[in-house]
Structure formats: structure tokens, C-alpha cells
N, C-alpha and C positions, 0 to 999 in steps of 0.2 A: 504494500500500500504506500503510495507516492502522501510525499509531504502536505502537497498542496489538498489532498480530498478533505481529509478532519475541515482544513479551513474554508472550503468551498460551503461546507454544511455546515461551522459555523456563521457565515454569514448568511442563506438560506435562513436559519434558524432566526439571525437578528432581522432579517427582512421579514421571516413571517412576525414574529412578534412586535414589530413596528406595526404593521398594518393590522394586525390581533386589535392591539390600541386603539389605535384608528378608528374602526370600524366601532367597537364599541362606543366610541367616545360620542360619536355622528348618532348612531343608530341612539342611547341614551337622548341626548341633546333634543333630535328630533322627536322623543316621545315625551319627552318633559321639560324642555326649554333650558337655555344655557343657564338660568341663572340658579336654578334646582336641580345641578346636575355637578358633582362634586366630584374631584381626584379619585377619592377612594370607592364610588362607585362607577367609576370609567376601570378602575384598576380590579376590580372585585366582578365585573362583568369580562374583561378579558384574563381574568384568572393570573394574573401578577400581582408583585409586591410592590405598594407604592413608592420604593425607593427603583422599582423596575420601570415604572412608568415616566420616573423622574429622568432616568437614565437615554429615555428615548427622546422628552419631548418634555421643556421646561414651563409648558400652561396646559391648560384644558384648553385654550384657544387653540393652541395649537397644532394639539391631539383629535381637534375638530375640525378644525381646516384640512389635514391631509387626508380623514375619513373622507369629507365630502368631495375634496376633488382629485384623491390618488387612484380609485378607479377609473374616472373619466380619463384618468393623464392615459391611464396604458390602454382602455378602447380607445383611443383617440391615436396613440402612439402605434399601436398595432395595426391599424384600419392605415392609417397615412404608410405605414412597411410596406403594408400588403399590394400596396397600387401598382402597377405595370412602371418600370422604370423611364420609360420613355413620356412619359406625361412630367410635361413643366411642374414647377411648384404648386402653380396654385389652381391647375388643374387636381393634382394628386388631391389637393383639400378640399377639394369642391368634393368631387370621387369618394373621399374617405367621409365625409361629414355625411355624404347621400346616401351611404351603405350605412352610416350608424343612426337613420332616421326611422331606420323599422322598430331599433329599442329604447327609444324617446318615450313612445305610449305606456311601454311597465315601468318606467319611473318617473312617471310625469307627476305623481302627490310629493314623491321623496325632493324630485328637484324642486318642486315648491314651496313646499317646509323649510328644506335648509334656505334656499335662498330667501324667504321670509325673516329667517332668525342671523343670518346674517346682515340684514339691512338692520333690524334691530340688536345690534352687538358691534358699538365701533372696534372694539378689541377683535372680535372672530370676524369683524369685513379686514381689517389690517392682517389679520392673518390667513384671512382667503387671498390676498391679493399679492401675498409673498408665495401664495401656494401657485395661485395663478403664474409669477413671472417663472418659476419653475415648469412648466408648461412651453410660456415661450420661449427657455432653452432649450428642451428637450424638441419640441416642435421643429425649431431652427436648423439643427444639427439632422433633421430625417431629411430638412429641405435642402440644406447646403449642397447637396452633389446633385440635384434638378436644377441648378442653377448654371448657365453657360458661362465659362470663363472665371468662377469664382475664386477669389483670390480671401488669404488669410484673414484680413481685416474687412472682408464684404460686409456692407450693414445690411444687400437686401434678406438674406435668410432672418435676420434678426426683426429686421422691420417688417416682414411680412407675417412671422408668426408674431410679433406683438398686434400688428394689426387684426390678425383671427381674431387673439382671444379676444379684441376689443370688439371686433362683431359678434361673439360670442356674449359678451357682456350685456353689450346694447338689445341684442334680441333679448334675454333674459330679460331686460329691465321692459321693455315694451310687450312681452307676454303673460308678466307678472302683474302689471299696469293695464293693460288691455285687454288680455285673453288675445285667441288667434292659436295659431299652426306653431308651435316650437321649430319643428326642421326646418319649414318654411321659409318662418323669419331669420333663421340661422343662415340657409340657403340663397337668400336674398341679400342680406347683410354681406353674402358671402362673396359675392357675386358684383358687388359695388367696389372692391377695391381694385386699386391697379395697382401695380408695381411690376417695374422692368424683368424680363425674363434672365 
């Protein structure tokens, strides 16, 4: 047995328990509101010690932030892989966003809740919005090689997924504020920007 397995399953281990957290943290929140929702019952729902909890993630904010948007990052991260390599940037997003409109309808209360309780929580919108810019790194880097000629210091991969999640954002707030078609207005939003190929 090679060196490196133990620690490949160590980290496995600290990634599922990072997201163990997580989930609990979100899933709690959204059944009883952030402000009745305490360390030691985020940590006694994912079955750690709250000195385990500490060790991952220094608030409930934002053991709540990465619940609510560490599985979109990776449907969103995975769907944007999956796209044929020969499609530009922001065709791939257009492509990856359209395939993840079928699973919009079985979480359409959960996105509304959290995103609810984040508007009401300036702490868990600041730490939604660190969660978010980790998105448009991750996002960035799927993009960078759809891009012609790009070079080390290119802003468009960066400026184009900060622009997503910024349509991402703005649908959210005018579906929350209005009702309408989530994929839609995601779809639409999506579809208004430009940026160089």
C-alpha cells in the first residue's frame, strides 16, 4: 500500500465531513430559521463534536452558506465539464444551465426558503456571497480553455463567470419578487450578456 492512499481517504473523509456540516446546518436553518438554530444543534445533527465543527467552519453562517450553495457549485461544475469541448464559453453555460432546468422544479421551496433567510440575515447574505465568489473561481477555470488565445492574466474567464452568477443572482431576486419560470429567467439573464470569445 502506497503512501499517498491513507491520505487520499483522509481527505475524502475531511471533505465528506465538511459537507456532513453543511448540509445539516442548511437543512436545520431552513426548518427553523437562522436565528433558532445553534452550533450544537448543527453539530449534534451531523453527529460531531462541536470542537469538530469549529475545526471546519468558524460561524453557523458559514456552515450555512456552503450547505446552501456547495451542491449547486458541483451540479453547476459538473453540467459546465460535461458540455462538448468545442462550444465557446458561454455557449457551454447557456448548454449547462439548460440541462440543469429539469431539476429546478424539486427544489424550487428549498431555493426559496434559503434564499428568503438569506435576504433576512446580513451575516448569512455576506457569507452567501463569499460562497458565491467561490463559484466564480471554480466556474472561471472550466471556462479558461473555451477561450481563444487565452493568456495567464485573461480577465474574460473571470468576468464572465462573475457575470453568470450575477445573472444568477438577479433572476433569483426577480423570481422571489415576482414569481415566473426560474430556468427561464436564469436563461434569459443568460443570454443578455456579451463578452469576447
Amino acid at each position: 500500500m502506497s503512501h499517498s492512499e491513507p491520505e487520499s481517504l483522509a481527505v475524502r473523509k475531511r471533505r465528506a465531513t465538511y459537507a456532513r456540516i453543511a448540509a445539516s446546518a442548511a437543512r436545520l436553518v431552513g426548518a427553523q430559521g437562522i436565528a433558532n438554530t445553534t452550533v450544537d444543534q448543527i453539530a449534534a445533527d451531523a453527529e460531531v463534536a462541536r470542537a469538530t465543527f469549529f475545526r471546519y467552519y468558524d460561524t453557523k453562517e458559514s456552515a450555512v452558506a456552503e450547505g446552501v450553495t456547495g451542491p449547486w457549485l458541483t451540479l453547476v461544475s459538473d453540467a459546465i465539464a460535461r458540455q462538448p469541448d468545442h462550444l465557446p464559453a458561454k455557449d457551454a453555460l447557456v448548454a449547462a444551465f439548460s440541462e440543469l432546468a429539469g431539476q429546478f422544479p424539486a427544489y424550487h421551496d428549498q431555493i426559496r426558503e434559503l434564499a428568503r433567510l438569506t435576504r433576512s440575515s446580513p451575516t448569512l447574505d455576506a457569507w452567501t456571497t463569499q460562497a458565491y465568489q467561490r463559484y466564480e473561481h471554480a466556474i472561471a477555470e472550466l471556462l479558461a480553455p473555451r477561450f481563444a488565445d487565452v493568456e495567464a492574466r485573461d480577465p474574460r474567464p473571470r468576468l464572465l463567470a462573475a457575470l453568470v452568477m450575477a445573472a444568477v443572482r438577479i433572476s433569483l431576486d426577480d423570481w422571489i419578487d415576482q414569481g415566473g419560470d426560474l430556468p427561464e429567467l436564469i436563461h434569459r439573464a443568460l443570454d443578455s450578456i456579451s463578452i469576447g470569445p
